[in-house]
N, C-alpha and C positions, 0 to 999 in steps of 0.2 A: 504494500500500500504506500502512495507517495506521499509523502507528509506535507499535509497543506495548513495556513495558518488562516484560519478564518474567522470574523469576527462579527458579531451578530448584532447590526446595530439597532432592530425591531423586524416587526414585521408585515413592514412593506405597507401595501394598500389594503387596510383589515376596514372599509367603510361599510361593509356589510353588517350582519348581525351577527353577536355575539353567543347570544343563548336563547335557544325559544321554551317557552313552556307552553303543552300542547293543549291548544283550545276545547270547547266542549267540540262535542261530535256536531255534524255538520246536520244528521236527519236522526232522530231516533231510534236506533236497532241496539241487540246486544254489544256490549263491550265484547273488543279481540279477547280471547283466554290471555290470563295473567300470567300463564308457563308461554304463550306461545314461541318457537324457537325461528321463525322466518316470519317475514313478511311479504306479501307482494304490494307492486301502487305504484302511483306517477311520484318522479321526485319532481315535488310544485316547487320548491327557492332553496338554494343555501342560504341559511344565517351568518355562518362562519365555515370559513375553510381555508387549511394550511395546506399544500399542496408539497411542500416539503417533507412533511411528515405523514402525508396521506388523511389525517384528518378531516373531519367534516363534520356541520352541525347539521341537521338541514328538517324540511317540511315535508312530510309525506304523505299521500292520498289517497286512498284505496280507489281502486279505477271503476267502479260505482259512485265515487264521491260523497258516501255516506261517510266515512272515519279518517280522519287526519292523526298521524303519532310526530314526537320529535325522534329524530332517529340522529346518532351520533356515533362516530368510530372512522372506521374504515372505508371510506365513501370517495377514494381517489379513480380520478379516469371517468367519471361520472359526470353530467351534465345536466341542467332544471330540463325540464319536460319528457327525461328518458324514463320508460317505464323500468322499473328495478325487481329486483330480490334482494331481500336483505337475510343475514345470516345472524342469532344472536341469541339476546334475550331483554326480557324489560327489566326496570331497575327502577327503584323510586329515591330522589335524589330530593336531599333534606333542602335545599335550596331552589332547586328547578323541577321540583314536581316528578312524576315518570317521564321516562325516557326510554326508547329503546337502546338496547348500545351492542352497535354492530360488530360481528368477527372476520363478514364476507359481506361480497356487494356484489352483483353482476346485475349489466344491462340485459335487459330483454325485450320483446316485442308483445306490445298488451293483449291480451286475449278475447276482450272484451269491447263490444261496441261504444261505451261509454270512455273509455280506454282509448281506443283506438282515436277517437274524434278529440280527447285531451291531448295526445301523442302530437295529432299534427299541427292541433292551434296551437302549439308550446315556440318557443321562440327559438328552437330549434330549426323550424318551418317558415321563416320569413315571407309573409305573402299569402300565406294559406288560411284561411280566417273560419269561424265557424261554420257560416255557410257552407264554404267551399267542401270543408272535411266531412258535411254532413252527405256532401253530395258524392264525394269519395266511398264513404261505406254504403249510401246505399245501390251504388254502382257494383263496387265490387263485392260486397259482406264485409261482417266481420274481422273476415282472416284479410283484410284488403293490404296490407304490410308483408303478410307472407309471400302474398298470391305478387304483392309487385317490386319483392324480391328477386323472386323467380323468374318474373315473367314480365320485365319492366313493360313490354307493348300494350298490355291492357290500360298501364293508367291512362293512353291514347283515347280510350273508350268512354274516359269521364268527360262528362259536357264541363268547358272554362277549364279547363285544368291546362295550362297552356304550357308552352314548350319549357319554358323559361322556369314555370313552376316545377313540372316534371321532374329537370334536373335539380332544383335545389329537393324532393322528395327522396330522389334515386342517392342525390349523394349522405343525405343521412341519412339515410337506408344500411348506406355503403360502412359510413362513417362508424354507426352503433354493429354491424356484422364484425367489422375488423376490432372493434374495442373488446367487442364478445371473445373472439379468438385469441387476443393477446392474454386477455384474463384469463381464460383457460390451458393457457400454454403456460403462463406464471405460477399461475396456484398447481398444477399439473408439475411442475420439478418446483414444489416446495416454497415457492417464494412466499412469506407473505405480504399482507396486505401494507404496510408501513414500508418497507423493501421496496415490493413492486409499484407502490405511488412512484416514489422517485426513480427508479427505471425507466418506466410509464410517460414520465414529465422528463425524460432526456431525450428518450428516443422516438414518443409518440407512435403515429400507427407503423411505423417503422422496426418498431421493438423487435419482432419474431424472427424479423431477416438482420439484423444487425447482434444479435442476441446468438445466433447458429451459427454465425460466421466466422464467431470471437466472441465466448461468454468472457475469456478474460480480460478484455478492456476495458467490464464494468469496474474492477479494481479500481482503473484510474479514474474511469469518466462519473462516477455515480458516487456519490457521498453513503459512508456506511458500506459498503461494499468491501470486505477486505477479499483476499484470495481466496480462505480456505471457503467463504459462499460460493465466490465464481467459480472455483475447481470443482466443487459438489455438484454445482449447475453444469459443467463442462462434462466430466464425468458419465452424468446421467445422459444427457447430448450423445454418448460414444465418443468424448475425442480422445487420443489416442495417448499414453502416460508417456511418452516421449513426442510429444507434440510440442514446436519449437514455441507458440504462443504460452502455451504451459511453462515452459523453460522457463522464460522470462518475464511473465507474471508470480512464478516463485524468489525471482532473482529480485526481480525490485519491491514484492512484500517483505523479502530480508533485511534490505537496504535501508527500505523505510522502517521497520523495525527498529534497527540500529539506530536510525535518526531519532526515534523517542525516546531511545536510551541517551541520549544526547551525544552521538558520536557526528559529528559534520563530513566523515574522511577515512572510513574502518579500512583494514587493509582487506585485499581482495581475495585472500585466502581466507577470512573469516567470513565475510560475503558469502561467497561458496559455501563453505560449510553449513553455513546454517540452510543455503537453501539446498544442498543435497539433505540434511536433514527435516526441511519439510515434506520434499518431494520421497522421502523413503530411500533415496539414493546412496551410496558412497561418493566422497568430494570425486574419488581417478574419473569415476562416472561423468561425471559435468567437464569434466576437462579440455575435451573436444571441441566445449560448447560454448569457455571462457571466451573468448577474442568477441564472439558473436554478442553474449549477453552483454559485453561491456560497450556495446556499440547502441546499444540500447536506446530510446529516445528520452532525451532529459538526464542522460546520466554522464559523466565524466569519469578518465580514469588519470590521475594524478600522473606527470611525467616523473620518472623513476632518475633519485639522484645517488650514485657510488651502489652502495650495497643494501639501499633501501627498499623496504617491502612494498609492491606499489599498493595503492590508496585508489580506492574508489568512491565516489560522493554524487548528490543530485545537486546537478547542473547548478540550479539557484543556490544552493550552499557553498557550492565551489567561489561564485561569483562572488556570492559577499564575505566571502573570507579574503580573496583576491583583494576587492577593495579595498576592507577595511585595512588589510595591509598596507595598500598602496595608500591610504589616505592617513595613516602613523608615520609612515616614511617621510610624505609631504610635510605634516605638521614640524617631523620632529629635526626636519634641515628650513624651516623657514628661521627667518631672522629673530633674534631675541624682541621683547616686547619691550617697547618705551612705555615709564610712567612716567606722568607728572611731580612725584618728589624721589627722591632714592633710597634705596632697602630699607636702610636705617631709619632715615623720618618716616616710612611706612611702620614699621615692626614698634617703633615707639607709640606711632597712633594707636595701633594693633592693641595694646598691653595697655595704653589710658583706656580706650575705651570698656577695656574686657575686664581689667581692677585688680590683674595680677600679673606677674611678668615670666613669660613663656621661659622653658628650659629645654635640655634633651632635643630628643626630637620630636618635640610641639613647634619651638624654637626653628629647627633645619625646615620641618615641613611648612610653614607659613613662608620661610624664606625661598625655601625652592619651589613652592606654588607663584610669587612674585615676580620671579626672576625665568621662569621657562615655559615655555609654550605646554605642554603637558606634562601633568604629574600624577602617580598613582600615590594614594596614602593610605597606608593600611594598619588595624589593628583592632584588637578584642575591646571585648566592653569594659569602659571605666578607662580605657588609656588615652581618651581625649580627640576623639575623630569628630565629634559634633564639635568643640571648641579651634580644633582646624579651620570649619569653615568658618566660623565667627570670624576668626583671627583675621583670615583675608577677606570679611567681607567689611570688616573694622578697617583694616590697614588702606584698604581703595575707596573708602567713604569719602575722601574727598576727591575723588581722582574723576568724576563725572565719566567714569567707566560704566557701559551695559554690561552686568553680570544678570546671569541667570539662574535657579537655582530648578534639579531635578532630581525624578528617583524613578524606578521601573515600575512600580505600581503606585495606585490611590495611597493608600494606606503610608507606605515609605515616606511619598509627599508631603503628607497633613505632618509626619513624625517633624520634618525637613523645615517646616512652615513653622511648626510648633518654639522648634527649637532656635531657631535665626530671628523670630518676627517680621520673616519677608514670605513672600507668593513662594510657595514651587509648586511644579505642575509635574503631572506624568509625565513619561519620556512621548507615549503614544500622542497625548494633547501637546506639548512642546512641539513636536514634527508635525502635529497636524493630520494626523490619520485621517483617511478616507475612506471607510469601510465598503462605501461603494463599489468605489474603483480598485480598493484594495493594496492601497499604497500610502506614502506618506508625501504630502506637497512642500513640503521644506525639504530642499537638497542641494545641491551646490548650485542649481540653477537660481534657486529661488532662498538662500541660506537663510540662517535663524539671525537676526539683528543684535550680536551679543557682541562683546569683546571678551566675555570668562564665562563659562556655562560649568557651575559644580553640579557633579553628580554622586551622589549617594546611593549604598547598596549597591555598591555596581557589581558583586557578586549573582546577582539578580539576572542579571544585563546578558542573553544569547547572543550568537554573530548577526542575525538579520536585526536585530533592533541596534546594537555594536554600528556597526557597519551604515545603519541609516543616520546615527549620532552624527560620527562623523563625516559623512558625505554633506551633512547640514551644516557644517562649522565656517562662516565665511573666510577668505583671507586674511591673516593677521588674528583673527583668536585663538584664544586659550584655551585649554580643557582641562579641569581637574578630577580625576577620580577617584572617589571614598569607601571604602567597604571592610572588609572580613575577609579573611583571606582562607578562613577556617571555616567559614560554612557551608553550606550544602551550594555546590553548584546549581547553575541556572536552571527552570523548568526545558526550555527550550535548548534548540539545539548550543552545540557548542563549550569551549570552558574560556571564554574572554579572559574573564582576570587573572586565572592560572597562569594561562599561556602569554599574557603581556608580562609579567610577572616574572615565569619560566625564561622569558627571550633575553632578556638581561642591557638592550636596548633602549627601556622605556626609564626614565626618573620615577624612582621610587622612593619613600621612606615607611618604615614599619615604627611605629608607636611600641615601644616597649615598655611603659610606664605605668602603672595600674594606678590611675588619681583616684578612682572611689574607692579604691581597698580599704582607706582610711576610715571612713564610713561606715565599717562593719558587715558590709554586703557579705554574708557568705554566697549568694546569688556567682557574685564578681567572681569572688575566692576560686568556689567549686567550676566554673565552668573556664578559669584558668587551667585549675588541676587538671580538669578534663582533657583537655589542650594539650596538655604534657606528657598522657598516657596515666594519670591517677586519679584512683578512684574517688567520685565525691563523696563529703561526711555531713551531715548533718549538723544543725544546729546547734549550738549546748541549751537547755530549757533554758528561755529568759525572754523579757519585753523586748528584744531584739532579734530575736530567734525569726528568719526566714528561709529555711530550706532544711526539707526532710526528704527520710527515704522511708517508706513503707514497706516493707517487704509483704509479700502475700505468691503465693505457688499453685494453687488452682484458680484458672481462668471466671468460676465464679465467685471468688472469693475478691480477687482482682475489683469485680464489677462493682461488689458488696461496699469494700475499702473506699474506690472511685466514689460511688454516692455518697457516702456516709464524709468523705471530707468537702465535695464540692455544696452536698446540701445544710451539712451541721458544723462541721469546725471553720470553715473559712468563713461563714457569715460571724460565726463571732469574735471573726478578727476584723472584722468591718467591709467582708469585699463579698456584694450582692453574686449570687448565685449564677445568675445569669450576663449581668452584665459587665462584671470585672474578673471572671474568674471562664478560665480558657483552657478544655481540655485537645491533647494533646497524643498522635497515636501515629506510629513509624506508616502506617497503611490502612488502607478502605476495607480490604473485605476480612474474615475469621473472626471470631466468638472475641474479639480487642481491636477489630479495625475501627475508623470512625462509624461505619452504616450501622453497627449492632451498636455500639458505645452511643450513637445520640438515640437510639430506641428508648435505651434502656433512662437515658440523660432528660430524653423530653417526657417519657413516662414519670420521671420525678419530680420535676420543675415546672412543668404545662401539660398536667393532666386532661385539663376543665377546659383547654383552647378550643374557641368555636371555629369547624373548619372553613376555611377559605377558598378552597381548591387547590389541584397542584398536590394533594398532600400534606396541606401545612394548612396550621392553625395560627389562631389568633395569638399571641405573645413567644411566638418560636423564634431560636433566633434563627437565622439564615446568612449564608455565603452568595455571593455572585459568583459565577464561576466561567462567566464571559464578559469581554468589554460591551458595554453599550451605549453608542457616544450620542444615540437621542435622549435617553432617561440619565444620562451622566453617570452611572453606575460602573464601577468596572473591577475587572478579575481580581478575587480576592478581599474586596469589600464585604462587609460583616454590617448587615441588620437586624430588626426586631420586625415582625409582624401588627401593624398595627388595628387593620382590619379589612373588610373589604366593602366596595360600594358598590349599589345597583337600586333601580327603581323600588321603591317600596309595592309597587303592585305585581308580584310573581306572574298574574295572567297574559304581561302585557310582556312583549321581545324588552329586549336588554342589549342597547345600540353597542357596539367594542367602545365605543367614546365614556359611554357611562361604567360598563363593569370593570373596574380596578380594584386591584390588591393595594392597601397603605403599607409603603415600608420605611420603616424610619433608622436613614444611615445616620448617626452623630445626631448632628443638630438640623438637619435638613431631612424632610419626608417628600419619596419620592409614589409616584401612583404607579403601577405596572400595570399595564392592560392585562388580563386575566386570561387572555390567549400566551402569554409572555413569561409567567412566573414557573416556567421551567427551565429560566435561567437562574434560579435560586435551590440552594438543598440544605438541610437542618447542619447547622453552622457549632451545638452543644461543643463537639468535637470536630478537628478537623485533620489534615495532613502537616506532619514537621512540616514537609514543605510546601502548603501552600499557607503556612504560618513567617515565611521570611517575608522580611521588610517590615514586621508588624511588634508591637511592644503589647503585651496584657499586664493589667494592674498584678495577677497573679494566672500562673501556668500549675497543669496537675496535669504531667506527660505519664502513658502508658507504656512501659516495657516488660515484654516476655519473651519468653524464647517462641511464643510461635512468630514472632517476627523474625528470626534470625538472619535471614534472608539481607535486611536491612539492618540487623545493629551496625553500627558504625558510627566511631569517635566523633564524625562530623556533625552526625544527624544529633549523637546527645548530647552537643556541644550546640545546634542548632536552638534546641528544643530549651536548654537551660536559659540563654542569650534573652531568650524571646519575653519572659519572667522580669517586670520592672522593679515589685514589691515584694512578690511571695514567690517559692516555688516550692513543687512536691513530685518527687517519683515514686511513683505505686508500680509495684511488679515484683520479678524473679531478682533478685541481688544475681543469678546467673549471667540475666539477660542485661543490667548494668556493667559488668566486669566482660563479658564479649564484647559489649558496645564500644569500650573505655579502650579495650583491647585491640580490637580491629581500628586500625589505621591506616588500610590501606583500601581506603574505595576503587571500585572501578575508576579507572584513568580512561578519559574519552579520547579517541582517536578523532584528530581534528589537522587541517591543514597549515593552521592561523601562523605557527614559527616556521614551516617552511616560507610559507609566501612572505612572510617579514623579512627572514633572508633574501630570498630574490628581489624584495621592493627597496632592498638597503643598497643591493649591489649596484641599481639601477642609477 
């Protein structure tokens, strides 16, 4: 699967309707049976429909026109006036009444005279009006759809039915036969109905023949779509297990693979490997086949220097790793920067304003931020990297210098805002993201207006957001970068600061000084120790006491400890349950990942939450877990449920404008249209890492060995870091001393110091 980075800014043209609740019945007859498991009827309107997800809300009619239901699910490929089947069952929804909620949906052709004469006044049929339809059935009968199916010269036979009309009958005639067959071809090798929407919405009536020709190109072309669906679909097809499209749709699912483990450049014997190990192969096996697969479209294979393993990558990662090299090289041979006073009257304003006078390398780093076009500064908590940028942003206060202040996520920002008392913005908002287009409109064409852009967290920081930084830096500025040199590499691909780091080219300084040790932080202390390969201790009892270790060894005992300190001891040290206090877990799924840990977290905390949709309730907290630059929200952002809106009268539709979810980030409440809040998931607990960039009043991390997988020094070095006030680790004392122990994560294979060398030589 190729790895694409997509970013979900809404959803689009939602001016339809949101949710209908179904009216009384139209004539008086019995109600449908309350088991019934299908339907048949005219679909009369969508209210709402995501076409992405295959979704749909919609109005349905029984083709007598006595009974109308809401039917919702699975309703892709489908269009108003097509007569249907639905597959399913009813449901009574504490907010929207019953509903049907569908599993299956296929077109068909009405059977029914009353039927047939809605089929063709439907806006399907432009032109064709009730008269006319009336004058159709009683030309042909009933079956008059079938019969001019089959046999399109009869409809010649109907009086006014003219040429012109003819063909717009024959062609959606044509149009509901071929949607009937694709359907049946899809569900027929398994796809289902969420799947083949977007299949469906790529290829349109085309699907069947583009589908048999190469199921594996839905890989690339079709979201959701990984290999192992397309091979199972290919498979069943007959294609053949040495089929060259097969080759190398397991070649570039490896690749992309690799790429979400963050490698940008794996070598091509690993490549291999793993896709002989999808494909059931031995690597000798693929061998034949290497030259070819690496010729691949979109993929690159690294030119091979001395006795180096060659390196393979997708195409856009190679590129911006090229880049970003060639644009450090640039920076770091343009000419020193002029200020308006020199070092020293800087470094002295620097230390009036800040009320105490730099040392060490606090000292060095302010001075070589001043004096050089880029600089990396790095170091753990309490050794002074937020008073860095102070210092130069003190020392150039008079200098009517543009500085600019940034971080990789919301969250890092507000920290960045907090701490300086100036603006920072995301990197994404900084560059100016265009989710449309799918790019960023600051770049050297159009550069960011700054003389100094500090960036913080920049351990955060992938090559494609790296690499658009600096394509955006005009002539003649500066960049300063801030971070951690010890914590969990970036989500996305790549290892920027490792590898600027590693290369030994770049100005660096590392903060070695612990200022808040002083303080009593065991927080600081312990996650130094950690740093070092030693184990963390605990508090000694006392009014200063902030960091323990719980031990506990079965997984429900674990759960037990978890509530019992997030619900009862931490409130009576002053930090609210839910809103200062932040659990913490190496992974998502097993009896300790976050999915089962916020079950257990919002069954304690948010019993009584009235639900909202979405799965979430009234007072939950919740994660963003995609950017969304219309509702300003973005990955990694942490709210509260506040409630939701819609018309007080359940009998009446509920426009998408009116049904929103209240979610309240900080100090600001944002509304999420109600079609939308599945960019949100119960936030109780979350991931070490989707917890960087971000500070909690107090942390209460998870460790057991069924993590093992993931302990590692960094991650419980991550997890401590993130603790402002309080911290607590609950788990296996095993699964603390693996973690402590292991220091050696996976190292990502990345191009970033070759290409630094080529771009130095240049």
């Amino acid at each position: 699967m190729r790895p694409k980075v997509r970013h979900r800014a809404g959803m689009g043209d939602s001016a339809g309707l949101l949710q209908f609740a179904a009216p009384a019945p139209v004539r008086a007859r019995p109600a449908t049976p309350p088991d019934a498991k299908a339907l048949r009827g005219i679909l009369e309107r969508f209210v709402y429909r995501d076409e992405t997800r295959g979704f749909g809300i919609a109005s349905l009619t029984s083709e007598d026109g006595a009974e109308r239901w809401t039917v919702k699910g699975a309703l892709w490929g489908l269009e108003a006036g097509q007569s249907i089947e639905v597959q399913g069952a009813f449901e009574d929804d504490a907010r929207w009444g019953r509903q049907f909620r569908v599993d299956k949906a296929r077109p068909m052709l009405p059977s029914s005279e009353a039927g047939v004469i809605q089929f063709l006044r439907s806006a399907q049929m432009p032109g064709i009006g009730e008269r006319l339809a009336q004058r159709i059935v009683a030309c042909l009968g009933p079956d008059a759809l079938t019969r001019a199916r089959t046999n399109p010269e009869l409809l010649a036979t109907v009086p006014g039915l003219h040429a012109a009309k003819r063909k717009v009958l024959l062609e959606a005639l044509q149009r509901q036969e071929e949607a009937e067959a694709t359907l049946v071809f899809l569900y027929g090798h398994a796809i289902g109905p969420a799947l083949g929407a977007r299949i469906a919405a790529q290829y349109g009536l085309d699907t069947i023949r583009k589908v048999r020709e190469n199921p594996y190109r839905l890989a690339d072309e079709v979201a959701g779509v990984g290999f192992r669906t397309a091979d199972s679909l290919a498979r069943a097809l007959g294609v053949a297990a040495d089929d060259p499209n097969r080759l190398q749709a397991a070649f570039r699912f490896s690749l992309g693979e690799l790429a979400q483990q963050g490698h940008t450049a794996p070598p091509l014997q690993l490549v291999v490997e793993r896709t002989a190990e999808v494909l059931g192969l031995g690597p000798a096996e693929l061998q034949p086949h290497v030259a070819s697969l690496c010729r691949g479209r979109g993929i690159v294979c690294h030119p091979v220097e001395d006795d180096e393993a060659p390196q393979v990558a997708w195409a856009e990662l190679a590129r911006a790793e090229t880049q970003l090299a060639e644009r450090i090289a640039a920076l770091l041979a343009a000419p020193q920067p002029e200020l308006p006073h020199d070092v020293p009257w800087c470094l002295a304003a620097a230390q009036a304003a800040l009320g105490f006078a730099l040392q060490g390398t606090q000292l060095q780093a302010v001075e070589a931020a001043l004096q050089g076009n880029l600089l990396i500064v790095t170091g753990g908590p309490g050794t002074g990297k937020t008073t860095i940028i102070r210092g130069v942003l003190a020392a150039l206060a008079f200098s009517r210098q543009q500085i600019i202040l940034a971080a990789p996520t919301g969250r890092a920002a507000h920290r960045m805002a907090d701490a300086t008392g100036q603006e920072a913005k995301t990197l994404h908002r900084l560059l100016e993201f265009e989710p449309r287009q799918g790019r960023f409109l600051r770049d050297h064409e159009a550069p960011l207006e700054a003389d100094l852009v500090i960036v913080d967290e920049v351990s955060m920081m992938d090559v494609p957001l790296a690499a658009a930084l600096f394509d955006a830096l005009r002539p003649g500025a500066r960049l300063l970068l801030v971070g951690d040199a010890d914590q969990l590499p970036s989500v996305g691909p790549g290892a920027v600061l490792d590898d600027l780091l590693r290369s030994g080219c770049v100005p660096q300084v590392a903060l070695d000084h612990i200022y808040r040790q002083g303080e009593g932080s065991a927080i600081v202390a312990n996650a130094h120790r950690v740093r070092h390969g030693e184990l963390p201790v605990s508090s000694a009892r006392g009014t200063e006491a902030d960091f323990f270790i719980v031990q506990r060894d079965a997984p429900e005992d674990v759960v037990a400890a978890l509530l019992e300190i997030v619900q009862h001891r931490l409130p009576r040290h002053g930090f609210h349950p839910v809103d200062d206090v932040q659990v913490l877990a190496p992974m998502r799924r097993g009896a300790l990942g976050t999915l089962a840990l916020n079950e257990h977290l919002r069954e304690a905390l948010n019993p009584h939450g009235a639900p909202v949709g979405g799965g979430l309730r009234v007072g939950d907290k919740v994660l963003q877990v995609r950017n969304d630059y219309d509702l300003e929200v973005f990955n990694g952002d942490i709210g509260r449920v506040l409630g939701a809106a819609g018309p007080a009268d359940n009998r009446q539709p509920v426009l998408a404008s009116e049904a929103t979810v209240q979610i309240r980030f900080g100090d600001r409440e944002v509304q999420y249209p109600l079609a939308q809040i599945d960019q949100l998931v119960l936030a109780y607990a979350v991931t070490v890492h989707k917890s960087q960039g971000s500070e909690y009043p107090a942390v209460v991390a998870v460790l057991h060995a069924q993590h093992h997988v993931l302990l590692q020094r960094n991650l419980l070095y991550t997890a401590l870091t993130r603790a402002r006030q309080f911290a607590v680790l609950v788990g296996q004392l095993r699964a603390i001393e693996r973690a402590v122990a292991n220091d050696s994560p996976i190292r990502r294979h990345t191009w970033l110091l070759q290409a630094l060398r080529q771009a130095l030589r240049t």
